[in-house]
C-alpha positions as CSV (number, residue, x, y, z in Angstrom):
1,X,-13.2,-50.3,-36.4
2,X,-10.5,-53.3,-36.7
3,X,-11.7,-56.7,-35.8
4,X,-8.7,-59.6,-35.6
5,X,-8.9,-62.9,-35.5
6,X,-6.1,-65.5,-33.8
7,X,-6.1,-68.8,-33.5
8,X,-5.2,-70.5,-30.4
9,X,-3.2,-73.6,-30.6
10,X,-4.9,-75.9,-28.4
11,X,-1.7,-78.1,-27.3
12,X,0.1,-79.4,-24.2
13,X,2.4,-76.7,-24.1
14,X,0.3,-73.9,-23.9
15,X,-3.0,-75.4,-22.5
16,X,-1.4,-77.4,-19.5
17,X,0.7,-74.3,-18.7
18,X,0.1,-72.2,-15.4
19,X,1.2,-69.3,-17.7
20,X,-1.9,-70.2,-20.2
21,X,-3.6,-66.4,-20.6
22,X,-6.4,-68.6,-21.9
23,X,-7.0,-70.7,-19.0
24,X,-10.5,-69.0,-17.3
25,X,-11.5,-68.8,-20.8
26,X,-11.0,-72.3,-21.7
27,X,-12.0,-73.5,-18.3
28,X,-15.8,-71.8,-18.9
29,X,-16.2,-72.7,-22.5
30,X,-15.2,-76.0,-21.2
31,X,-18.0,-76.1,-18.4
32,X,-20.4,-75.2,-21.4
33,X,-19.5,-77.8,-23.5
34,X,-19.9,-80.5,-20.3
35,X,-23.4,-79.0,-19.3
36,X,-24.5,-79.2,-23.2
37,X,-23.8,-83.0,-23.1
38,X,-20.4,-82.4,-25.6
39,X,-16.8,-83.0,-25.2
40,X,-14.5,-80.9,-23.5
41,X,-12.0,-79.0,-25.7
42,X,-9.0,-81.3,-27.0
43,X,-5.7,-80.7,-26.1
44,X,-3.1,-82.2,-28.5
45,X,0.1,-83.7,-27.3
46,X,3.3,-81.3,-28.9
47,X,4.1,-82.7,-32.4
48,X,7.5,-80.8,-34.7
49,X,5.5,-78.4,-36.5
50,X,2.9,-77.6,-34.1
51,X,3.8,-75.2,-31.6
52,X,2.1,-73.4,-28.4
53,X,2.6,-70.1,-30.0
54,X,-0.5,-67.9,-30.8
55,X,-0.9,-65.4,-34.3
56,X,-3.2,-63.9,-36.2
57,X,-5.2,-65.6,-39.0
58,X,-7.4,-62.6,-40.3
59,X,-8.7,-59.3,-40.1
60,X,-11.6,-56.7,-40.8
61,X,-13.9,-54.1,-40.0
62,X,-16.9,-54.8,-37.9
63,X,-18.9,-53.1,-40.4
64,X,-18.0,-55.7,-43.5
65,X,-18.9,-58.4,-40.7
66,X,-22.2,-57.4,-40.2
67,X,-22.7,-57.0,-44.1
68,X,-21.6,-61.2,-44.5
69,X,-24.0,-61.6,-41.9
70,X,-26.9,-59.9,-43.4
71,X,-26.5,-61.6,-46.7
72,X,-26.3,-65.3,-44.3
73,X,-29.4,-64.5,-43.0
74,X,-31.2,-63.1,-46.1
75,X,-29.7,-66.2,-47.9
76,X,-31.3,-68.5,-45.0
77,X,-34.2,-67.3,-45.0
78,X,-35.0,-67.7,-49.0
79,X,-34.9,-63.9,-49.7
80,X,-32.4,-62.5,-52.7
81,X,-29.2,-61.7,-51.4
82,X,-28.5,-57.8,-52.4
83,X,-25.7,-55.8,-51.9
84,X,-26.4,-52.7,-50.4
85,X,-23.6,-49.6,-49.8
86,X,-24.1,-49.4,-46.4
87,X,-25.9,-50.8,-43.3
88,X,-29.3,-49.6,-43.0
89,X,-32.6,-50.5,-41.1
90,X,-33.2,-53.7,-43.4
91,X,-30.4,-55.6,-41.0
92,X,-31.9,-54.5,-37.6
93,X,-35.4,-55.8,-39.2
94,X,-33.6,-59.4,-40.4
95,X,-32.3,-59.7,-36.8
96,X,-35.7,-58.6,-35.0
97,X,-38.1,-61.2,-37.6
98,X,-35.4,-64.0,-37.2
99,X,-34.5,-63.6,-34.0
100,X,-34.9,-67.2,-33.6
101,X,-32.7,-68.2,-36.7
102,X,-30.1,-65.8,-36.1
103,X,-29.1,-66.9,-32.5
104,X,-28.5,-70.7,-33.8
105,X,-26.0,-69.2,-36.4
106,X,-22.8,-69.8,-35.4
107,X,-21.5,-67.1,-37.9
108,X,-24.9,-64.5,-36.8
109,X,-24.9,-64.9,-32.8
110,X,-21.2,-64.2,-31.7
111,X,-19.8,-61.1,-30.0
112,X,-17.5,-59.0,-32.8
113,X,-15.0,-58.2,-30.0
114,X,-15.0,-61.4,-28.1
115,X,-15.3,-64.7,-27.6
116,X,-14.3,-67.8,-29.4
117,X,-14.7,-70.7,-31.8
118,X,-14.0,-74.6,-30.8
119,X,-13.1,-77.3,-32.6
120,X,-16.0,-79.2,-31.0
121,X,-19.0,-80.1,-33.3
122,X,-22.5,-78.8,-32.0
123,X,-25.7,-77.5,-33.9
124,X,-25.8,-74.2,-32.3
125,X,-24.0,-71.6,-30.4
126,X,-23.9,-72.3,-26.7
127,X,-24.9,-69.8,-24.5
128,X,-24.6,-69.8,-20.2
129,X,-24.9,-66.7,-17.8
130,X,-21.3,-67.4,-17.6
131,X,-20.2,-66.8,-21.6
132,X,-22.7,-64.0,-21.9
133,X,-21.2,-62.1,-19.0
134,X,-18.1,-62.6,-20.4
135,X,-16.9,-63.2,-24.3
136,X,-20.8,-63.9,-25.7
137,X,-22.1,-67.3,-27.0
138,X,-19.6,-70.1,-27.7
139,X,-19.2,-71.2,-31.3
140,X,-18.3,-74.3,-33.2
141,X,-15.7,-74.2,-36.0
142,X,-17.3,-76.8,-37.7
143,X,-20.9,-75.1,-37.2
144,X,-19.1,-71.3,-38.5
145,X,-17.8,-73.4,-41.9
146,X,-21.1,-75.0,-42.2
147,X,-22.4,-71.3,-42.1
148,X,-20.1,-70.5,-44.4
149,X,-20.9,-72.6,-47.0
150,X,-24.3,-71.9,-46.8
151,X,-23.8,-68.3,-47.8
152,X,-20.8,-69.1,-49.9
153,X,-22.8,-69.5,-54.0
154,X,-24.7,-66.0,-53.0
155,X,-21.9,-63.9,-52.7
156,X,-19.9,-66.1,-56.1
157,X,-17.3,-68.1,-54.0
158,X,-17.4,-71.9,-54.7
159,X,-16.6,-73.2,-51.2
160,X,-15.4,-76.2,-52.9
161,X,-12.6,-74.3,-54.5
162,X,-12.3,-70.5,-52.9
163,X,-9.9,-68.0,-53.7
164,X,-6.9,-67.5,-51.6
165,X,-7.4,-66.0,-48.1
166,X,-6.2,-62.6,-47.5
167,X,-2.8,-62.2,-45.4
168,X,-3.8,-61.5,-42.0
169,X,-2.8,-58.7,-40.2
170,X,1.1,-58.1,-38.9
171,X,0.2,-57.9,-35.5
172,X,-2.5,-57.0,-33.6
173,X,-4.7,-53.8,-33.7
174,X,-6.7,-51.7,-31.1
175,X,-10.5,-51.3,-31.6
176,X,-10.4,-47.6,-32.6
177,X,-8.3,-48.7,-35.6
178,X,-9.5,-48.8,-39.2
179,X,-8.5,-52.6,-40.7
180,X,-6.3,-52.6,-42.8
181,X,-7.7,-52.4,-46.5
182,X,-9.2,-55.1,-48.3
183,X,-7.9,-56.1,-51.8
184,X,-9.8,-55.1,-55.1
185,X,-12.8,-56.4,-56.2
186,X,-14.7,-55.1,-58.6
187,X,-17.8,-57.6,-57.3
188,X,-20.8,-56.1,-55.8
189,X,-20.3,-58.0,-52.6
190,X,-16.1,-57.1,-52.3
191,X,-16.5,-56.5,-48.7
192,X,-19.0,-59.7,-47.7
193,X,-16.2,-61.6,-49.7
194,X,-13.3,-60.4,-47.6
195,X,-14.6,-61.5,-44.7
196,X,-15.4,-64.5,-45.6
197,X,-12.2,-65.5,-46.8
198,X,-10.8,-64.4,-43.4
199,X,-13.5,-66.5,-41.4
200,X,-13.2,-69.6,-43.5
201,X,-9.3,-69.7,-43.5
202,X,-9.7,-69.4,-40.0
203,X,-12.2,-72.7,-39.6
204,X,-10.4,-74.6,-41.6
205,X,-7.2,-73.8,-39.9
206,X,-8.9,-74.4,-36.7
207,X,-10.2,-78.0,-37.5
208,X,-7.0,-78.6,-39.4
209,X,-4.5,-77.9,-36.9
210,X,-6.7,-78.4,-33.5
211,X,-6.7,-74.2,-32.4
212,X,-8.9,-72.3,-30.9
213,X,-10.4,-69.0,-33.1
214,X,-10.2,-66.1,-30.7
215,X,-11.7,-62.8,-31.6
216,X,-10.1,-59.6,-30.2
C-alpha cells in the first residue's frame, strides 16, 4: 500500500486563511506544543519564492517503512542491523522489548497514514487524547532527521553527503495503491534506503523552507 508524503507550507497565505484545510489540524498540534511547554508552530510572512501552495515530497510502501524502522530500532539498541526479505515476527518482538525506546522515536512512533511533522524542536513525539484520536503522535522534523542520521552508516548512506532523493510522486495516491517503484539497488537494504531518502528530503525541506510534513 502507497504511503505519500506533502509538505505543508506553513505561511501567511495559507495558514491565516479561513479556507486553510489544515486549520483543526494545526490548531491541535498547536495546543500540544503549548501544553508541552514549546512554541506554537511558525507561520512565515509570504516571501517571492515561497508560496501557500501544497505538493508532494516523497513516496512508498508502508511495508519498506516499517523495514527503515526495524533497522532504527535494531541500530538503537546496539544489535546488527540485517536485512531480512520480508517482515517477520523479529519486528513485532523489537517493538514489544522496546516499547519504551520506540515511542520516543520520532521516525518509530508515528501513524503511517496520518499525522504530521513540525518544524518545532522537541526530544520526543508528543502525544494527547486529542492527536491519538485523530492523526497519532506529533513529530519534530528536527527529531525525524536526528533519527535519521542515527540509522543512516547502517544501511551505507553518509548523511553528511547522501545520494539524491527520489522524485516524489506526480500526484497523490489512494491507500489501496501499490507505490510507485523504487529505483535499482543492488544493496541488501534497497528498500530501507528508499525510504530514507524520501524521509530525509522531506526534514530537510521542512526546516529549510518552514513546512509542515503531512502524511496521507
Amino acid at each position: 500500500m502507497a504511503c505519500d508524503l506533502w509538505l505543508v507550507p506553513l505561511v501567511d497565505v495559507l495558514c491565516h486563511s479561513p479556507d486553510n484545510p489544515f486549520s483543526e489540524e494545526i490548531a491541535a498540534y498547536n495546543d500540544a506544543l503549548v501544553g508541552a511547554g514549546l512554541p506554537e508552530i511558525p507561520v512565515f510572512s509570504y516571501m517571492p519564492g515561497l508560496s501557500g501552495d501544497v505538493a508532494p515530497v516523497a513516496g512508498f510502501d508502508y511495508d519498506a517503512l516499517h523495514f527503515l524502522r526495524r533497522a532504527y530500532l535494531l541500530r538503537l539498541c546496539g544489535l546488527e542491523v540485517t536485512p531480512v526479505g520480508e517482515l517477520g515476527g523479529d519486528y513485532e518482538q523489537l517493538l514489544e522489548m522496546f516499547e519504551t525506546t520506540a515511542q520516543q522515536s520520532h521516525l518509530v512512533w508515528h501513524y503511517d497514514h496520518a499525522g504530521a511533522y513540525v518544524p518545532v524542536d522537541f526530544p520526543h513525539p508528543l502525544a494527547t487524547e486529542e492527536l491519538l484520536a485523530g492523526g497519532g503522535p506529533l513529530g519534530s522534523s528536527h527529531g525525524l532527521l536526528r533519527d535519521l542520521e542515527l540509522v543512516a552508516p547502517a544501511l551505507g548512506i553518509d548523511p553528511a553527503n547522501p545520494p539524491a532523493a527520489p522524485a516524489p510522486p506526480a500526484g497523490p495516491t489512494s491507500l489501496e495503491e501499490r507505490a510507485a517503484a523504487a529505483p535499482l539497488d543492488d544493496g541488501p537494504f534497497a528498500r530501507e534506503r528508499h525510504v530514507w531518502l524520501g524521509l530525509h528530503a522531506a526534514a530537510t525541506r521542512s526546516l529549510g523552507q518552514g513546512s509542515m510534513i503531512v502524511f496521507s
